[in-house]
C-alpha positions in Angstrom: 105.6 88.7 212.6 103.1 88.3 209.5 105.4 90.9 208.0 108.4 89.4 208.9 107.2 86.1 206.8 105.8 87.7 203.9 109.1 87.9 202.1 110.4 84.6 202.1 107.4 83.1 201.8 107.5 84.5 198.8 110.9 83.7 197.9 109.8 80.3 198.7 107.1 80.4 196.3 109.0 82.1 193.5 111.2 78.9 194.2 109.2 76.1 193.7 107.4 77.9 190.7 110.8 77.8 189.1 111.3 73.8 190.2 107.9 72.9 188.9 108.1 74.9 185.5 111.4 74.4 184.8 110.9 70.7 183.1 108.0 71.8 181.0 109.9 74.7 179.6 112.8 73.2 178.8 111.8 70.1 177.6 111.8 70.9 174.1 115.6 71.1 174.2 116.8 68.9 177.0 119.1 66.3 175.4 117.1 63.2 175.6 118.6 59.7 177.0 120.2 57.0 174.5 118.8 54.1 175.9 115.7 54.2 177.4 116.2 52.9 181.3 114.7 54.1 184.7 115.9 53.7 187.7 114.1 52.4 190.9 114.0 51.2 194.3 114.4 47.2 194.8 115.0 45.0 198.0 117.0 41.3 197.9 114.5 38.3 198.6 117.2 35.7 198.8 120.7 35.5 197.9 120.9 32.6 195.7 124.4 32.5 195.1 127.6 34.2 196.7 130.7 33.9 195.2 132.8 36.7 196.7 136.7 37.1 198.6 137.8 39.9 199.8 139.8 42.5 197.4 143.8 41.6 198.0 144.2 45.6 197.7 141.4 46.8 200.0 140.8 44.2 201.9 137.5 45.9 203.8 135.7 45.6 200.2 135.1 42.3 198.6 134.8 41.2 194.9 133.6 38.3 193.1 129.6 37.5 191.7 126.3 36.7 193.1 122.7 35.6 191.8 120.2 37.4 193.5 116.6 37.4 193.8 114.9 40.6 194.3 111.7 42.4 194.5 110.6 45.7 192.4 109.2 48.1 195.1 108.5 51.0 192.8 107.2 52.0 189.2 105.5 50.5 186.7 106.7 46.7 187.5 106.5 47.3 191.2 106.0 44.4 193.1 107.8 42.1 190.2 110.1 40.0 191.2 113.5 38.9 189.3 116.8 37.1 189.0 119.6 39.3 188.8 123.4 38.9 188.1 125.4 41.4 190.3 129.1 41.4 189.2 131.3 43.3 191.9 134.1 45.1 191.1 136.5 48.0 192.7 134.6 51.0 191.5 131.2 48.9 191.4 131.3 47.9 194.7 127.1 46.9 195.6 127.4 44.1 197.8 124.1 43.0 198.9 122.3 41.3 201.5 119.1 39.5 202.1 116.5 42.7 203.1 119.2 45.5 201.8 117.5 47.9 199.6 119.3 49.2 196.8 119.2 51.1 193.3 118.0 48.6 190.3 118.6 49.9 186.6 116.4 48.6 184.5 116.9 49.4 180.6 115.2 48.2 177.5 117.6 46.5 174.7 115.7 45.8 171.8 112.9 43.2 173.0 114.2 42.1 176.1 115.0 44.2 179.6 118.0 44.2 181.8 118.1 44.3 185.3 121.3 45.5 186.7 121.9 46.4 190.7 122.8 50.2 189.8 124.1 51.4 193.1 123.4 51.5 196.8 120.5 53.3 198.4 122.2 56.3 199.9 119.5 59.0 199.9 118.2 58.0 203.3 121.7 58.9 204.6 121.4 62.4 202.8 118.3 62.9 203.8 118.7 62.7 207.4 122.0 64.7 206.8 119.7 67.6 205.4 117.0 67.4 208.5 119.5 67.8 210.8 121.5 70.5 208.7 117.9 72.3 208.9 117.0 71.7 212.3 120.1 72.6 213.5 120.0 75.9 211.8 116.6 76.5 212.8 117.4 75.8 216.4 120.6 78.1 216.6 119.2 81.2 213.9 115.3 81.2 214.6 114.5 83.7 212.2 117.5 84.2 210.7 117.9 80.5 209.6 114.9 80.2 208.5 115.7 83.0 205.9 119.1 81.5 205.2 117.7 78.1 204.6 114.8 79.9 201.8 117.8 81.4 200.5 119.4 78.1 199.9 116.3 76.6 198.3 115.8 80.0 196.3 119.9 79.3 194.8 119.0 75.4 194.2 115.9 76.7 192.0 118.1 79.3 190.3 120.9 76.4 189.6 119.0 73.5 188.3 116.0 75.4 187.4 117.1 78.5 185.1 121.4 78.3 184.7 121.0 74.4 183.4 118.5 74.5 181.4 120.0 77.9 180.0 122.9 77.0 179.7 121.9 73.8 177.2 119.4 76.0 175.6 122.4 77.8 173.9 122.1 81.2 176.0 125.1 83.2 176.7 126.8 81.5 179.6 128.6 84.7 180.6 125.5 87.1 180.6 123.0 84.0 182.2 125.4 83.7 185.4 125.9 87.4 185.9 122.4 88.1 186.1 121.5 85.1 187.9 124.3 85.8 190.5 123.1 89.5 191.2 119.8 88.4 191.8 120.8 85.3 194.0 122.9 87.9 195.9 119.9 90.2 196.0 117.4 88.1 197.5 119.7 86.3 199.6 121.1 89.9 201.3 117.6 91.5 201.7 116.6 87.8 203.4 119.5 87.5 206.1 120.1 91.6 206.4 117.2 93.3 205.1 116.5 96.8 202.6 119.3 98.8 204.0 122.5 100.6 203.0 124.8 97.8 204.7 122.8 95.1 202.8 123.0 97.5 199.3 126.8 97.5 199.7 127.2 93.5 200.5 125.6 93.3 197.1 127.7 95.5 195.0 130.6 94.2 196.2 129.8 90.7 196.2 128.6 91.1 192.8 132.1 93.0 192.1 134.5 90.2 193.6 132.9 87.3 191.6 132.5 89.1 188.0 136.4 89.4 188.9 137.0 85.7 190.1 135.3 84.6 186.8 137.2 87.2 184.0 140.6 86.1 185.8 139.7 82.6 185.8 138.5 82.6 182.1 141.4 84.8 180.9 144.8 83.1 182.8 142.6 79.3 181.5 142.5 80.5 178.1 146.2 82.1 178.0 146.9 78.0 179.6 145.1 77.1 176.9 142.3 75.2 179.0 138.5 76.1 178.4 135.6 74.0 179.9 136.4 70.9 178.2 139.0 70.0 180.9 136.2 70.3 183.6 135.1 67.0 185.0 132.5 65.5 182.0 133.3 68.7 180.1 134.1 66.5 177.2 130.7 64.5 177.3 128.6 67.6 177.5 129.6 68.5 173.6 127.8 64.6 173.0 124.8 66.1 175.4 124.6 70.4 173.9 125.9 69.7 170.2 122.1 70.2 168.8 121.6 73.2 171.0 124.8 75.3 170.8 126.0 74.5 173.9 129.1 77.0 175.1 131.4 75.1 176.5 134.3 77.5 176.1 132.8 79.8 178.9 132.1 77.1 181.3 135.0 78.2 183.4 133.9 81.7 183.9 130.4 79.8 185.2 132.0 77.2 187.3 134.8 80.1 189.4 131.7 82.3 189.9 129.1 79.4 191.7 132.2 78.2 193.5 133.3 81.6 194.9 130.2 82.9 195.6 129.5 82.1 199.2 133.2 83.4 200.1 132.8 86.5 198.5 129.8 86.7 200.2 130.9 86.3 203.2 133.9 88.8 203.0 131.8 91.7 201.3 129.2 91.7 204.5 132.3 91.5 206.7 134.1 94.0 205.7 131.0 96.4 205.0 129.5 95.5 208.8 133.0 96.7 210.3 132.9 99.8 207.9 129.2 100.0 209.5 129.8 99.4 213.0 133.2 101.8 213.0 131.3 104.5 211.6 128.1 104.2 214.7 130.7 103.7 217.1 132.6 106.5 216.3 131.1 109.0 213.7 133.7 111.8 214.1 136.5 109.6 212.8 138.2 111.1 209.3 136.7 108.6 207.0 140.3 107.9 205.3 141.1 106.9 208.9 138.0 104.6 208.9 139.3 103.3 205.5 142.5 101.9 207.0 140.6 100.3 210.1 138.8 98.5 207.8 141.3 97.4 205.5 143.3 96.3 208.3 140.7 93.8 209.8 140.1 93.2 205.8 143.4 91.7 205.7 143.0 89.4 208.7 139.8 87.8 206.9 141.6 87.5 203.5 144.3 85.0 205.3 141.7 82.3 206.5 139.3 83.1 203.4 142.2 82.4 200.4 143.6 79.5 202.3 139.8 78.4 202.7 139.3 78.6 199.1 142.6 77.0 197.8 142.4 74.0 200.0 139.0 73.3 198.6 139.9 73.4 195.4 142.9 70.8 196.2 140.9 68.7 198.1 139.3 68.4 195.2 141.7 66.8 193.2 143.7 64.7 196.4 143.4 61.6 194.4 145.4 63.4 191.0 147.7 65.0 193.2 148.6 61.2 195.4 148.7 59.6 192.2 151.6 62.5 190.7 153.0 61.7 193.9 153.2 58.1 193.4 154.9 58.5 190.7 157.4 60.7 191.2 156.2 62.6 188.4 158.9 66.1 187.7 157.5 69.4 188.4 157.3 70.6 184.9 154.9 67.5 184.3 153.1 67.9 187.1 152.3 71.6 186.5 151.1 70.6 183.0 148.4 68.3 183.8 144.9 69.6 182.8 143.5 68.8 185.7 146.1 70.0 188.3 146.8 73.0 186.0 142.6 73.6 186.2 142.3 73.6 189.9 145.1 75.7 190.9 143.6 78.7 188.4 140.1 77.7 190.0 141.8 78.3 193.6 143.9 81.1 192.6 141.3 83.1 190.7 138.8 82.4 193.3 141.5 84.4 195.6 142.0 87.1 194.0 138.2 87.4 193.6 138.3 87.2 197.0 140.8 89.7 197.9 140.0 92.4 195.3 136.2 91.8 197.0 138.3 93.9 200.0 138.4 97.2 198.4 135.6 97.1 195.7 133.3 96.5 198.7 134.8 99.7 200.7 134.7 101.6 197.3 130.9 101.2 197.3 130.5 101.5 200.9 132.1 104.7 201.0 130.3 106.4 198.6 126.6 105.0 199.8 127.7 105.8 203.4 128.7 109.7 202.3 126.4 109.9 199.7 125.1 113.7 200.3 127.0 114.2 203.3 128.0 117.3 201.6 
């Protein structure tokens, strides 16, 4: 059992080294905030004034002003109590209530401060979202979801700890996400199937079908003439990176490869446990023979997988896609839209990642499987 541990425990170390380091390494070239502000937890004593209706449009939201008074309950002013204007708009919808807590923004212009209800409190809701996420798939994988849920604390630490920081500290986005990648998909393999030849092919093929998700989806962007400034606050990350180099340009390539990764994942350990479990079951079979079997039940996986990825990718722009609606807006106009244009080569390069993950996977699994057969 000891054995059994040793791993990701120290995964999970290797992890939280990464989370704790991270900041001090890169804080030479992190950009650093225009205004000085922070951000901290408040409650409302009293609501001193209300003057609210309810929105005309969306009538289960109101709008309108209050004058609140409310208590500091972390930081350096904890305890401080203030009067606070909260204005209440569509998109800046914090209504508040006598003992709601909520997100205060407190920022420094010139000699005076500003105390502005930021937000709602909603990490208690994500929180409890994440235990039960955990429990859930501690009760139902034991061991096995255990590693998996190392595995998703080792990716976190790879994501915000090294590909960030990296990635504003000028290094070659391409390169950077490639080798982060393999060794997210080596770790993550040897946690859920262990040193063997089935987990050695899930990686090479994994590793194949995202390297192609990520040339296609840089390649057909730039021949659209779209680079990673049309990604959502690609524009204000040139503001953020100019000092440090930042290379924007490649930020699609990054951006199809995180996205597709648990996908291709999935499909490359598919297809290579059928090759596996078709070649125990029935070692006599011609392996060209074995080939097709595989293929075949390859193909059934590659309808739900494609459709999986391409709906994700338009529910992520709904809200573009109701408004071109709305409008009436002509095909030709439609298809032209950055951001319409951006998804569908997300979604369709993520695809054909996907699918070409089909045969690289039983390219690699053939030849470890026969390797000195002869």
């Amino acid at each position: 059992m000891l054995k059994r541990l040793l791993f990701p425990f120290t995964v999970f170390l290797v992890a939280t080294a990464i989370l704790y380091y991270s900041p001090l390494v890169s804080d030479s070239f992190r950009p650093k905030p225009y205004n000085p502000q922070q951000l901290v937890r408040a409650e409302v004593v009293e609501v001193l004034t209300d003057d609210v209706r309810a929105d005309f449009a969306v009538p289960s939201i109101v709008i309108g002003r209050q004058r609140l008074l409310v208590k500091i309950l972390e930081g350096d002013q904890a305890g401080e109590e203030h009067e606070v204007m909260n204005n209440i708009s569509r998109l800046h919808n914090v209504y508040l209530q006598p003992g709601d807590e909520f997100i205060l923004l407190i920022r420094q212009r010139g000699d005076a401060k500003i105390y502005w209800p930021f937000n709602h409190d909603r990490a208690g809701a994500v929180y409890w979202m994440l235990g039960l996420m955990v429990a859930l798939i501690l009760i139902m994988g034991k061991m096995q979801g255990l590693n998996s849920i190392v595995s998703l604390y080792f990716t976190g630490s790879l994501l915000i700890g090294v590909l960030i920081p990296g990635l504003f500290a000028g290094l070659n986005p391409v390169l950077l996400t490639i080798v982060l990648m393999a060794v997210k998909i080596v770790v993550n393999f040897l946690l859920v199937a262990g040193y063997n030849r089935k987990s050695l092919v899930a990686m090479l093929g994994t590793l194949g079908g995202v390297i192609v998700a990520g040339v296609i989806a840089q390649f057909f962007g730039e021949m659209a003439q779209l680079n990673g400034l049309y990604l959502d606050k690609g524009e204000d990350l040139i503001y953020l990176g100019s000092n440090n180099q930042l290379q924007v340009r490649w930020l699609l390539f990054v951006a199809i490869m995180v996205s597709a990764l648990g996908a291709v994942m999935d499909v490359a350990i598919s297809m290579v446990s059928s090759y596996h479990e078709l070649r125990e079951v029935s070692p006599e079979q011609p392996e060209s023979e074995r080939l097709i079997a595989t293929i075949n039940i390859g193909r059934d996986i590659m309808g739900t997988m494609t459709n999986t990825l391409i709906l994700a990718f338009v529910g992520s722009s709904l809200t573009t896609i109701m408004m071109v609606w709305g409008f009436q807006m002509p095909v030709i106009q439609f298809m032209n839209i950055p951001a319409i244009s951006l998804a569908m080569i997300h979604g369709l390069a993520g695809s054909i990642g996907l699918i070409m993950t089909i045969p690289i996977t039983l390219l690699f699994a053939s030849v470890v499987y026969n390797r000195g057969k002869n």
